[in-house]
FITIBA-429030 format. One line per 5 residues: number of its first residue (from 1); for each residue x, y, z of C-alpha. Coordinates in nm, 4 decimals, padded with zeros to 6 digits. Each point is the difference from the previous one (the first is absolute). Layout:
<banus>
NUM> X Y Z  ...
</banus>
This chain:
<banus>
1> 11.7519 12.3599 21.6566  00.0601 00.3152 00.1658  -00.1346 00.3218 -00.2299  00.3799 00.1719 00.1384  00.1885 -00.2861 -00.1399
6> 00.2877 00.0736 -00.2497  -00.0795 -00.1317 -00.3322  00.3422 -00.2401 -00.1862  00.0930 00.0955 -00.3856  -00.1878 -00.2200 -00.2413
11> 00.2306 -00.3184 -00.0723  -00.1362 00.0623 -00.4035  00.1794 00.3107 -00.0787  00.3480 -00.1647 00.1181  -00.0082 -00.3132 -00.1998
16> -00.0950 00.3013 -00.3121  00.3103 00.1698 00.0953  00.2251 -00.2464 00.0436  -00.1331 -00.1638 -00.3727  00.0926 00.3490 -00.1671
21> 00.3334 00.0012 00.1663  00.0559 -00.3921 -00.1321  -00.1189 00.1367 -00.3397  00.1816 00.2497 -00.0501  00.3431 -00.1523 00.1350
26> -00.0563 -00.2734 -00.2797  -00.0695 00.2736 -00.2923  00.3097 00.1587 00.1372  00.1789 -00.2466 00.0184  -00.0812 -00.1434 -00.3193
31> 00.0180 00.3658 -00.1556  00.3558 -00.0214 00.0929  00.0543 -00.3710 -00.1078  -00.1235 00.1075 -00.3726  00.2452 00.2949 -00.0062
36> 00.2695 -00.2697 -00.1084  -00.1991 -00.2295 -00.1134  -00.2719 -00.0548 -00.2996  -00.3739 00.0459 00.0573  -00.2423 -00.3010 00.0357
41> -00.1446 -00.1459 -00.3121  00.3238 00.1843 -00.2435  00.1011 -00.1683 -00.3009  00.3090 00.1271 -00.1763  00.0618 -00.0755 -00.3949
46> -00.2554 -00.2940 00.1086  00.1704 -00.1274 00.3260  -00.1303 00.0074 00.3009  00.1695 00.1835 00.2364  -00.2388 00.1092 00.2878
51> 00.1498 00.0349 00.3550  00.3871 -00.0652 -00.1880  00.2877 00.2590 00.0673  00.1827 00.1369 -00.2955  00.2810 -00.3122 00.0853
56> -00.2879 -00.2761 -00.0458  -00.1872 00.1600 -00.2818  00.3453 -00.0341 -00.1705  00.0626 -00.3049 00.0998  -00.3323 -00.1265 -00.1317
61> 00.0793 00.1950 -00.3110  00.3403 -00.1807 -00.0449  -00.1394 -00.3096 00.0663  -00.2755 00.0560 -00.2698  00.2187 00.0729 -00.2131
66> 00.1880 -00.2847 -00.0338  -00.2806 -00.2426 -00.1127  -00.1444 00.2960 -00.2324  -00.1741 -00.1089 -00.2776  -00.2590 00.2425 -00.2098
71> -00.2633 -00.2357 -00.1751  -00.1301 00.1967 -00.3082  -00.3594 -00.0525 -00.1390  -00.0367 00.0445 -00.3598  -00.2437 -00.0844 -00.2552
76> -00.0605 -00.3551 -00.1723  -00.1737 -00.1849 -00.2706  -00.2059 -00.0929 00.2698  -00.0043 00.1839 00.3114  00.2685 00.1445 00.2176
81> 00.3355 -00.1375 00.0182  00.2856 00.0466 00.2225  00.3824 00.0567 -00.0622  00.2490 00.1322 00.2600  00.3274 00.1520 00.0793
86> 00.2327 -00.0932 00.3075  00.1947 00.2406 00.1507  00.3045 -00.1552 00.0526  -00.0205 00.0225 -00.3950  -00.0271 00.3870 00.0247
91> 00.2670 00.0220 00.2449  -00.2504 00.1322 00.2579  00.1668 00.1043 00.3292  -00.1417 00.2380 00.2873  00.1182 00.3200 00.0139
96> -00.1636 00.2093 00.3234  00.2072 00.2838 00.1101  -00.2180 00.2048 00.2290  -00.2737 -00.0721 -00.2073  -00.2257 -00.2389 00.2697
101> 00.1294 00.2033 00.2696  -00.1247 00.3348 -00.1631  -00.3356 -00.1940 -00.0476  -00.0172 -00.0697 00.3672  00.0787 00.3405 00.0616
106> -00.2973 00.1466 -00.1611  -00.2491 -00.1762 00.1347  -00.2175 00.1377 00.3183  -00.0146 -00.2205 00.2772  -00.2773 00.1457 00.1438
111> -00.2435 -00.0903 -00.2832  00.0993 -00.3480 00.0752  -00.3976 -00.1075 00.1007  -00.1208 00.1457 -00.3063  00.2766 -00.2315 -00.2151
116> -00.2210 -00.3329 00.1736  -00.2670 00.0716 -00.2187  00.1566 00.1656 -00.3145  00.2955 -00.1817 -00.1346  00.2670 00.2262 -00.1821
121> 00.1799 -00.1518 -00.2899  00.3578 00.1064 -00.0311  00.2387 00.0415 -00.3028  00.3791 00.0430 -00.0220  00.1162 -00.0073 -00.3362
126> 00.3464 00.0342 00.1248  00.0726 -00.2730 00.1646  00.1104 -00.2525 -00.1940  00.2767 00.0109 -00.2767  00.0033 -00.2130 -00.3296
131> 00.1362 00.0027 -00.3484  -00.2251 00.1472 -00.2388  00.1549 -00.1191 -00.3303  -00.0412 -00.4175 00.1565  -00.3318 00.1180 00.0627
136> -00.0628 00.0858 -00.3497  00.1692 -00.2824 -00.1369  -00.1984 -00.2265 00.2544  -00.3236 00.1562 -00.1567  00.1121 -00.0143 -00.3244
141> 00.0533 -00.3580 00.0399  -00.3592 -00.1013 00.1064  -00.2118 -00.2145 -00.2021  -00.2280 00.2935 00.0028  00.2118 00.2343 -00.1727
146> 00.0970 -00.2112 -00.3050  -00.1328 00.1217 -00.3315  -00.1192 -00.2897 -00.1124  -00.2334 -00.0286 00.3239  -00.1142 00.3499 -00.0439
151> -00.3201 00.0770 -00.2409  -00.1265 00.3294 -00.0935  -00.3169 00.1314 00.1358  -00.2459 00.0224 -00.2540  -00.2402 00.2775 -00.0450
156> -00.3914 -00.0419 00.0212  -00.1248 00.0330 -00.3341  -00.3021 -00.0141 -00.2093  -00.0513 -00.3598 -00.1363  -00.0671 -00.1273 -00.3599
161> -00.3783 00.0673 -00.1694  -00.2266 -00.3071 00.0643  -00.3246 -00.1067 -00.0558  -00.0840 00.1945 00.3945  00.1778 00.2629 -00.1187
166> 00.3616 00.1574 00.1988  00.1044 -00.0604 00.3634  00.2882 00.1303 00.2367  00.2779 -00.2550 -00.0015  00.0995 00.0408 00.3423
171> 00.4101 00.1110 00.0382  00.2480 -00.2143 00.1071  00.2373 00.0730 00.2813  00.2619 -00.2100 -00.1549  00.3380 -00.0417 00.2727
176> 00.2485 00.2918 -00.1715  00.2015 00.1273 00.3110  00.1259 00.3333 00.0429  00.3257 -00.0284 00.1053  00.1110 00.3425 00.1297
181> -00.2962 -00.0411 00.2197  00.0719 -00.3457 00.1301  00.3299 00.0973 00.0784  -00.1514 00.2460 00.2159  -00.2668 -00.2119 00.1935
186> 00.2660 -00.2590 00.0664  00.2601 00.2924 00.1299  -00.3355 00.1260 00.2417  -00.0517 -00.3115 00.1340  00.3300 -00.1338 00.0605
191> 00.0976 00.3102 00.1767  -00.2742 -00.0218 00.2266  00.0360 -00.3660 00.0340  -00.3729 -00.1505 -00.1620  -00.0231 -00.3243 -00.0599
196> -00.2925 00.0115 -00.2738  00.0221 00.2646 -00.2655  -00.2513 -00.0029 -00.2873  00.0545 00.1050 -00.3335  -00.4002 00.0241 -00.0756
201> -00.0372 00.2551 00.2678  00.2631 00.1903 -00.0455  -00.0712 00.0518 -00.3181  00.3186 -00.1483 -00.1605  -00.1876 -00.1466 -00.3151
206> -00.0411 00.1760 -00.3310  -00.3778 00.0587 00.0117  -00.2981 00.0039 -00.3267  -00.0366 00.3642 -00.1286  -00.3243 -00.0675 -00.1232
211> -00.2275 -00.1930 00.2615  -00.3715 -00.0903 -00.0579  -00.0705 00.2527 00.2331  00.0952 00.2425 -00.2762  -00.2696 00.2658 -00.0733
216> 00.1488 00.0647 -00.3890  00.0200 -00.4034 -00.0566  -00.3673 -00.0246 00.1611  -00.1262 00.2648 -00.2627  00.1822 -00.1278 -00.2666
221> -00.1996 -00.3546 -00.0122  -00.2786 00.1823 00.1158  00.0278 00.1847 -00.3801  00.0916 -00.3242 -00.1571  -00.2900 -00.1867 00.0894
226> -00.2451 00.2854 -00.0453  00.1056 00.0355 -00.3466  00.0066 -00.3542 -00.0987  -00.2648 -00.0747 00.1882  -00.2605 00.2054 -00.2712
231> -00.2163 -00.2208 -00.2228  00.0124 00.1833 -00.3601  -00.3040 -00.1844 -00.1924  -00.0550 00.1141 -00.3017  -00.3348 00.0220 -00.1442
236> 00.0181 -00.0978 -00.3858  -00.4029 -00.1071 -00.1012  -00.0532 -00.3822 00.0889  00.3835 -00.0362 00.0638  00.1757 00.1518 00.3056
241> 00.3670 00.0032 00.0549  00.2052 00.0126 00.3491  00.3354 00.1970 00.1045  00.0851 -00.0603 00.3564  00.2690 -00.0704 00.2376
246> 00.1675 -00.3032 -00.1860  00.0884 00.2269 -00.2805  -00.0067 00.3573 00.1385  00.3164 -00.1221 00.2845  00.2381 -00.0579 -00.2615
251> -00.0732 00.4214 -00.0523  00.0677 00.1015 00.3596  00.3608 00.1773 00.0322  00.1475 00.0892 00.2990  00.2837 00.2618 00.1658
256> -00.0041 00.1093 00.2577  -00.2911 -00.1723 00.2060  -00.1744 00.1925 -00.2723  -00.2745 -00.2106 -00.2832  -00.0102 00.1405 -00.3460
261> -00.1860 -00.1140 -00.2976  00.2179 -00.1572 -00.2405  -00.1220 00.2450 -00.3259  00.2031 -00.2025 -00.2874  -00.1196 -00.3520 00.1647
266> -00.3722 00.1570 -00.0388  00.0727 00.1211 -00.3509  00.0895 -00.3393 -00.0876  -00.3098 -00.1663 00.1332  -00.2387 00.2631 -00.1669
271> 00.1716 -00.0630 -00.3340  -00.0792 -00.3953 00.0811  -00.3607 00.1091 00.0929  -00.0418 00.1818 -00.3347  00.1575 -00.2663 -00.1771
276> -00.3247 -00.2287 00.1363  -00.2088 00.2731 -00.0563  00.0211 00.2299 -00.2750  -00.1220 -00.0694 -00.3508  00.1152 00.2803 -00.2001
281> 00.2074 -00.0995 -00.2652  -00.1003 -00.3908 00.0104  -00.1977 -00.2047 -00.2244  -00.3269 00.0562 -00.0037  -00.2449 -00.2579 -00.1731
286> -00.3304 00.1368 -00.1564  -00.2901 -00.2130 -00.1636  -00.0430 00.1672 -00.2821  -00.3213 00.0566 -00.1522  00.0664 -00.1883 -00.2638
291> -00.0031 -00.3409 00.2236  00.3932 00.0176 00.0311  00.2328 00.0266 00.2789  00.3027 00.2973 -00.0844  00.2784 00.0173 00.2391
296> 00.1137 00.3771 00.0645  00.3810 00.0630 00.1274  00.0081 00.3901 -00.0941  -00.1638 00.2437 00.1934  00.0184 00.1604 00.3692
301> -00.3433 -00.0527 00.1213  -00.0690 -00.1749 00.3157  00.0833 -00.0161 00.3114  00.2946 00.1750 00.1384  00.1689 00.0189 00.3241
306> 00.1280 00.3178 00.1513  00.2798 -00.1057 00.1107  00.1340 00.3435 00.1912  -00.3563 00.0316 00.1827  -00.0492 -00.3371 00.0918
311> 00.3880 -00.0499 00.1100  -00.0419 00.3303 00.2079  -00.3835 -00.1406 00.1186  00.1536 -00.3265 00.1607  00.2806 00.1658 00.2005
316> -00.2825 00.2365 00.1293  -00.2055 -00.2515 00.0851  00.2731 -00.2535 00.1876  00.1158 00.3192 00.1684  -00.3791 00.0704 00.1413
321> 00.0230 -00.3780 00.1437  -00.3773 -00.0418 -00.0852  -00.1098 -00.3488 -00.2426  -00.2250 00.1737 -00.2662  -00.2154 -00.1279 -00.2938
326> 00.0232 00.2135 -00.3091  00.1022 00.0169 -00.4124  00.3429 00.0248 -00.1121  00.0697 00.3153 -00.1386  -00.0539 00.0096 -00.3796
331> 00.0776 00.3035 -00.2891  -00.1768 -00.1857 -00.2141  -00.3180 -00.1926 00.0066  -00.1516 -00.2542 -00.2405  -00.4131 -00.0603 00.0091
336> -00.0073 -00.3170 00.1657  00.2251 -00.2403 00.2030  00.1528 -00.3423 -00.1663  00.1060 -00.0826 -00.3744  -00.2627 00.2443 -00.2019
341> 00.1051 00.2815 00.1991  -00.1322 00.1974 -00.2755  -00.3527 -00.0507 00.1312  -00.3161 00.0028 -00.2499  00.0104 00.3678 -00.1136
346> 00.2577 00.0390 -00.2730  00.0957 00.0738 -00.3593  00.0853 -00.2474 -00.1821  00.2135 00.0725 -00.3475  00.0560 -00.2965 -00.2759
351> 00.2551 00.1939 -00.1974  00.0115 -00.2861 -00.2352  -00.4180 00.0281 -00.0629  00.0684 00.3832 00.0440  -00.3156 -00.0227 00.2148
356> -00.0929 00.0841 00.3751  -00.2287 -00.0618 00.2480  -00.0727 00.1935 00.3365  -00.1610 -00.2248 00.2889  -00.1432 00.1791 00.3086
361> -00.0553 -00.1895 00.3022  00.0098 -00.3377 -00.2026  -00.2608 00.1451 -00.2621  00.0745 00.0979 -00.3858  -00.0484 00.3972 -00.0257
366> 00.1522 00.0574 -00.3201  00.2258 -00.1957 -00.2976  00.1163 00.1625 -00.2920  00.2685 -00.0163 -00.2574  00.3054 00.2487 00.0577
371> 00.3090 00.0842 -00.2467  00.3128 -00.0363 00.2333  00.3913 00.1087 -00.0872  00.1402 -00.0130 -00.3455  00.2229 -00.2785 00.0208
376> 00.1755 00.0576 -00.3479  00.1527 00.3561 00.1534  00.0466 -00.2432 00.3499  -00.2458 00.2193 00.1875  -00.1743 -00.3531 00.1906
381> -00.2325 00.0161 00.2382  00.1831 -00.1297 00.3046  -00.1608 -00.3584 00.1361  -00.1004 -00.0456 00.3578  -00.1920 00.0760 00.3054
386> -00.0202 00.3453 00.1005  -00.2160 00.2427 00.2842  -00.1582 00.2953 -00.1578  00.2182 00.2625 00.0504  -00.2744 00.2910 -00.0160
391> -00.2780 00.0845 -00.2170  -00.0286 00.3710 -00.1593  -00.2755 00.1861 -00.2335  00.0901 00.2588 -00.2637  00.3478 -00.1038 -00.0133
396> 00.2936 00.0520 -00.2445  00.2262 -00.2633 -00.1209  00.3290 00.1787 -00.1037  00.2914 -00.1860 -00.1544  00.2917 00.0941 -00.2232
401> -00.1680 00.1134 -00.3264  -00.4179 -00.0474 00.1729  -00.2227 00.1814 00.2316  -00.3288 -00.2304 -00.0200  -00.2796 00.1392 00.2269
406> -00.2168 -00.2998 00.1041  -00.3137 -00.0006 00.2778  00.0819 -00.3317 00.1799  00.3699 -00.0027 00.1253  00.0638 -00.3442 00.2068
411> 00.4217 -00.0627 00.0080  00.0576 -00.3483 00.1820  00.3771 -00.0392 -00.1073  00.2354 00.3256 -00.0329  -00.1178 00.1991 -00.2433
416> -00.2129 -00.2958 -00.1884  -00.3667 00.0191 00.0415  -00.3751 -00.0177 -00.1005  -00.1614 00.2816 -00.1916  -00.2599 00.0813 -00.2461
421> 00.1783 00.0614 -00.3499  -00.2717 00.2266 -00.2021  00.2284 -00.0142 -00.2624  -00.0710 -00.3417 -00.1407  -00.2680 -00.1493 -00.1744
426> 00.0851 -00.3842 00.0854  00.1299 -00.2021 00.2585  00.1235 -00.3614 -00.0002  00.1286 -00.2095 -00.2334  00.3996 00.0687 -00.0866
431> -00.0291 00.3753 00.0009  00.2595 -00.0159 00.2442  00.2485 -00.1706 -00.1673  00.1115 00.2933 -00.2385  -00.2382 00.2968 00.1231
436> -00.0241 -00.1005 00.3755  00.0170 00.3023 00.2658  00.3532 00.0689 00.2088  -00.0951 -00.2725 00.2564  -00.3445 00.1184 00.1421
441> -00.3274 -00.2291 -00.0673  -00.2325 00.2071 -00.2241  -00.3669 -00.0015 00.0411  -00.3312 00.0931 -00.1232  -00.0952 00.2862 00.1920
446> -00.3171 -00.2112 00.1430  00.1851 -00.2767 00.1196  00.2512 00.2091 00.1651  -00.2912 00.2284 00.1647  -00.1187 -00.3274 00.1452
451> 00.3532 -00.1089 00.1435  00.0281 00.3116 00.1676  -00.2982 00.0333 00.1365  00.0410 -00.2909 00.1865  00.3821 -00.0756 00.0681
456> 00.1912 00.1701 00.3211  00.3430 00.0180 00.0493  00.1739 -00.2968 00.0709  -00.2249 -00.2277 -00.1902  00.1848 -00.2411 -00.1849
461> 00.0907 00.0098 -00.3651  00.0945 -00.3704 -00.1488  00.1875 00.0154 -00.3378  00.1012 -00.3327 -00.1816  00.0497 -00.1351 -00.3507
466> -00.2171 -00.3713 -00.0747  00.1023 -00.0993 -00.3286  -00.3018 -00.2182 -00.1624  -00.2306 00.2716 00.0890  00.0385 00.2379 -00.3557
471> -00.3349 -00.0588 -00.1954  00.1090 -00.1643 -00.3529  -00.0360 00.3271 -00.1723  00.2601 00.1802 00.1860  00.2023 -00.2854 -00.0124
476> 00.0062 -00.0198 -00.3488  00.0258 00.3990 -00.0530  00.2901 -00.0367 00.2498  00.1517 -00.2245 -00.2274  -00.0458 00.1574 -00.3291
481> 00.1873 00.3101 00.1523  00.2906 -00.2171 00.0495  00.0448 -00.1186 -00.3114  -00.0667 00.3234 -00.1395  00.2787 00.1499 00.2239
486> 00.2153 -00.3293 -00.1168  -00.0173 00.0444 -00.3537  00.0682 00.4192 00.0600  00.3189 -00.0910 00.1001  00.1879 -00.0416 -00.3736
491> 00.3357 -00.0138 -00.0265  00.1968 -00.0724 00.3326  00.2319 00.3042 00.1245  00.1089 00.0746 00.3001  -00.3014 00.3093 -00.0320
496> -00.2295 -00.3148 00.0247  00.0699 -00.0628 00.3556  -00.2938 00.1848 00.1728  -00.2204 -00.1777 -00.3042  00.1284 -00.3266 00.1226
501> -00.0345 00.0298 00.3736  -00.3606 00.0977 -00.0414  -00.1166 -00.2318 -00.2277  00.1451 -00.2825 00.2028  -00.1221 00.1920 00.3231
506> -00.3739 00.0162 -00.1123  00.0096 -00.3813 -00.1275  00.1312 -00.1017 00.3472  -00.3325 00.1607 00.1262  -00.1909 -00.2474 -00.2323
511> -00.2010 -00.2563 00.1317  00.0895 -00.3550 -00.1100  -00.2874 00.0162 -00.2528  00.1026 00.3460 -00.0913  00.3808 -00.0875 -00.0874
516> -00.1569 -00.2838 -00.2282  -00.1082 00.2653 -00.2311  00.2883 00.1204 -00.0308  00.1355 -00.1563 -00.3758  00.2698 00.2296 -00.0323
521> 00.1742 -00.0851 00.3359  00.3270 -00.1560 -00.1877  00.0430 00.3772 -00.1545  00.0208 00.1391 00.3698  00.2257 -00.2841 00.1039
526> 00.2416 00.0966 -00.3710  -00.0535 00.3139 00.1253  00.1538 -00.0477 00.3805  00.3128 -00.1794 -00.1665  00.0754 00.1821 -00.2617
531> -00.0190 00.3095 00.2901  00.2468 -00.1566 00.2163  00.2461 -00.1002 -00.2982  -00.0025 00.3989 -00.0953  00.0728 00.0762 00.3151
536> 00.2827 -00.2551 00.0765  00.1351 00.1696 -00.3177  -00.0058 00.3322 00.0898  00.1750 -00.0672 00.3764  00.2565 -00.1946 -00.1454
541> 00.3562 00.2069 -00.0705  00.0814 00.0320 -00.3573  00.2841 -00.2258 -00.1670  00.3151 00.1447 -00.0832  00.1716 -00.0165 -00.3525
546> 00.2826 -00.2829 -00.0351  00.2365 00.1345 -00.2456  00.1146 -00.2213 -00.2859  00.1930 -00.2860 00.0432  00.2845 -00.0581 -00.3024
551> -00.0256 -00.2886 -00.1905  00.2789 -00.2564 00.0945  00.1862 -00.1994 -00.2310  -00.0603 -00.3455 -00.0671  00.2056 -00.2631 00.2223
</banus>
C-alpha cells in the first residue's frame, strides 16, 4: 500500500454508535411507555399489575374482586385451621376514583431498569368499598369466634412439690381472640384485597402473661427447690432424725414470685418434735435401791426442747439451702439419752424410809437418813425428778416467822431443798410427821458436806414414796401416834374438824401393816360420821313454829 494513502474510519466505532443510539431509543421509549403505565415486577394490594395502565389494573382489580374470598388461619386443637369470608357476603365492590391513576402518576419512568430487579409492592387502601357492620357479623359468626371454641391462655407456673422437687409448667396459649383486634386485621386485609390473613401473626390472640421465659417465675422455683431441697438430720446419740423436702414444702408460701417460710407451720412441727423428744414432766422409772421399780410423774427434769430457738434455727437453716448434721436445740438437758435420762449420778430420796442416797457416776458416795416436811401442818416434801437448781455455802433460809443459817444450800424444786439442819439431834424415823421442816430435806451436816461436794447443777434429784420400806419400829411408832391422836379427839364438835382430818390424814399414810395396828380405827370412822351429821345440822335452815290447831268437835 502506498505510505500517502488515505486511511477509512474504523467500521468498530460505528456499530458502538449506532448500539447507544438503539439503546437509548428503547429506554426512551420505554421511559415514556411507563409514564402511563405501571413498572415491571409491581404488585398492588397483591395483584400483579406490571406493564398495566391505570384502565387494566382496574380492570384486574374488578375482576378480583368478584371471586374474593379471604381464607383466615387460626389456631386449633391440633395445628392450624382455616375459616373464610366471601366478599359478596361483605358487600365488597370497587371503588377507584383517581386513586390507580394517581398511583401511575407518581411513579418515575425513568427508573424503569432498576424496577427489573427490585419489585415494588403497592397498597391502596381505598379502593374498594364494603360494609363494615356484615363484616363484623361475618366474623362474629366464625367457628373461631364462638365462646365455647375459645379457651383461656394459661399462665406458666410453678408445678406441685414432688419427690424431684418443683418444675416450670410451661403456659398455655389457649385460642381466646381479641376481637377489637380481629376486626381490625380483617378490615386491613380486605381493603387491600389479601387472600390469607393470620390471626397468630397479627397478634389477634389473647397471649400468657407469665411465660417460662419469666425471670421472677425462674427464681421463684429456683427458691423452692433450694429450700426444700436441705437435708435437716438431726443428731440425737444412737438415733438420728430427718426433716427434708417432703415435709418442709407443705411450709413454702408464696406472693408475689416471692418464697417465705411458713413460721406457724414450723411452730407446729417443733411442738411435734418436742413432743418426741422432751422428757420433762413425764414418767420417769427409777430402780430403787431397795430392789424396786418407782414410777415418777412429778417433776421438770429432763430433756426439754427450745422450741423458739430451734423453730427460728430451722428457718435459718432452709433459708441458707445447705443439708447440715447437728442437735436440736434444747433449754434443758438430761444426763444421758433414752428412758433413764437421769443418767447414774443422782439423789435419790425414799420419803417413806425418810432416807437418801447420792450416786456419782454409778458409784454410792453417800446415804443417810434426812427429816423431810411436816406433813401434819401439810408442809410435804414435793415427789419427783428435779435438776439442781444451784448449790450455795453460808446461806440463810428465811421464811415467815424463821431465818435458819445453814452451810450446804442445794434447792432442786422452788424454794424446797437440801441443807444441813444443826439444829437437830436425830434424823429418820417419823420425825417428820409432826416436827418435819417447811418442805426442805434436812441433813446431818456430814452427809450434806458430802452431797455438795460432789453434785453440780443440773444433777438430778429423784423423790418418791415406796410404802413397805418403813423398818417395823417406825411403823409401829407411826401407828401408836395415830391412835393416840384418835383417842385425843373426845367428844365430836364441829371444833373437832382439823382433829379429824389429821388423824384420818396420817392413817392414810400407814402402810398396810401399819393401819393393822390401828385398834381404835372404828372411833375415827364414829368420829367422821358423827362430823358430817353436825354439820348437815348446822347448814340446814331452822323450822318455823306451827301455831296451834283448835280442837274440832266430834262428828
Amino acid at each position: 500500500m502506498d505510505a500517502t494513502e488515505e486511511k477509512k474510519p474504523f467500521p468498530v466505532k460505528k456499530a458502538v454508535l449506532a448500539l447507544c443510539a438503539v439503546t437509548v431509543g428503547i429506554y426512551l421509549g420505554a421511559a415514556a411507555y411507563f409514564y402511563s403505565h405501571f413498572l415491571p415486577s409491581t404488585t398492588l394490594n397483591g395483584i400483579s399489575v406490571s406493564g398495566k395502565s391505570a384502565k387494566q389494573a382496574e380492570a384486574l382489580i374488578e375482576e378480583e374482586i368478584k371471586s374474593y374470598r379471604l381464607t383466615i388461619q387460626t389456631r386449633g386443637e391440633t395445628g392450624t385451621e382455616e375459616e373464610s369470608i366471601e366478599g359478596s357476603a361483605i358487600s365488597l365492590e370497587p371503588e377507584f376514583g383517581d386513586s390507580i391513576q394517581k398511583l401511575v402518576r407518581q411513579q418515575n419512568g425513568l427508573f424503569w431498569p432498576k424496577a427489573l430487579f427490585v419489585p415494588q409492592t403497592l397498597k391502596e387502601p381505598t379502593m374498594v368499598h364494603f360494609e363494615e357492620k356484615q363484616l363484623k357479623d361475618e366474623m362474629e359468626a366464625l367457628v373461631c369466634m364462638q365462646e365455647e371454641n375459645q379457651k383461656k391462655p394459661v399462665d406458666a407456673r410453678c408445678s406441685e412439690y414432688s419427690s424431684e422437687g418443683y418444675t416450670i409448667i410451661p403456659q398455655e396459649p389457649g385460642s381466646k381472640l381479641k376481637k377489637k383486634a380481629c376486626l381490625r386485621v380483617l378490615k386491613d386485609a380486605v381493603s387491600g384485597l389479601k387472600e390469607t390473613v393470620s390471626f397468630e401473626e397479627e397478634g389477634c390472640y389473647a397471649e400468657p402473661a407469665v411465660t417460662s421465659e419469666n425471670e421472677a417465675l425462674i427464681d421463684l422455683v429456683d427458691t423452692l427447690n433450694l429450700y426444700t431441697g436441705v437435708v435437716l438430720t438431726y443428731d440425737e446419740g444412737e438415733k438420728t432424725e430427718t426433716l427434708d423436702g417432703s415435709v418442709t414444702h407443705a411450709w413454702m408460701d408464696i406472693s408475689d414470685m416471692q418464697v417465705s417460710v411458713n413460721e406457724e407451720a414450723v411452730a407446729d412441727y417443733v411442738d411435734e418434735l418436742a413432743g418426741r423428744h422432751n422428757t420433762v414432766f413425764r414418767k420417769h422409772t427409777l430402780r430403787t435401791s431397795y430392789g424396786k421399780d418407782v414410777d415418777i410423774t412429778n417433776g421438770d427434769y429432763g430433756w426439754k426442747v427450745d422450741k423458739e430457738a430451734e423453730k427460728a434455727q430451722i428457718i435459718q437453716d432452709i433459708q441458707a439451702g445447705k443439708s447440715l448434721k447437728r442437735e436440736i436445740t434444747y433449754a434443758r438437758r438430761g444426763a444421758s439419752r433414752g428412758e433413764h435420762d437421769y443418767g447414774d449420778t443422782y439423789v435419790e430420796i425414799n420419803l417413806t424410809a425418810q432416807h437418801l442416797f447420792f450416786y456419782k457416776n454409778g458409784s454410792l458416795v453417800v446415804e443417810s437418813d434426812f427429816v423431810s416436811g411436816n406433813i401434819s401442818k401439810n408442809y410435804d416434801t414435793p415427789t419427783g425428778i428435779y435438776g439442781l437448781t444451784y448449790k450455795e455455802r453460808d446461806a440463810v433460809l428465811r421464811g415467815e416467822n424463821y431465818a435458819s443459817p445453814v452451810t450446804y444450800w442445794m434447792p432442786f424444786c422452788n424454794n424446797v431443798g437440801m441443807h444441813d439442819a444443826s439444829w437437830r439431834s436425830s434424823f429418820g424415823g417419823a420425825i417428820y410427821k409432826t416436827s418435819g421442816s417447811h418442805g426442805c430435806i434436812n441433813l446431818p451436816k456430814s452427809a450434806a458436806q458430802k452431797i455438795f461436794e460432789g453434785i453440780e447443777d443440773g444433777d438430778p434429784v429423784i423423790v418418791y414414796t415406796l410404802p413397805g420400806t418403813e423398818s417395823p419400829a417406825v411403823v409401829a411408832q407411826e401407828a401408836a401416834h395415830v391412835v393416840n391422836l384418835i383417842n385425843g379427839i373426845g367428844e365430836v364438835t364441829l371444833e373437832s374438824e382439823q382433829a379429824i382430818l389429821t388423824a384420818r390424814k396420817l392413817y392414810q399414810m400407814l402402810s398396810p401393816a401399819g393401819q393393822a395396828q390401828v385398834a381404835n380405827y372404828d372411833l375415827l370412822a364414829a368420829a367422821e360420821a358423827q362430823l358430817a351429821a353436825l354439820k348437815a345440822q348446822a347448814a340446814a335452815p331452822p323450822q318455823e313454829e306451827q301455831p296451834p290447831q283448835e280442837a274440832q268437835p266430834p262428828q
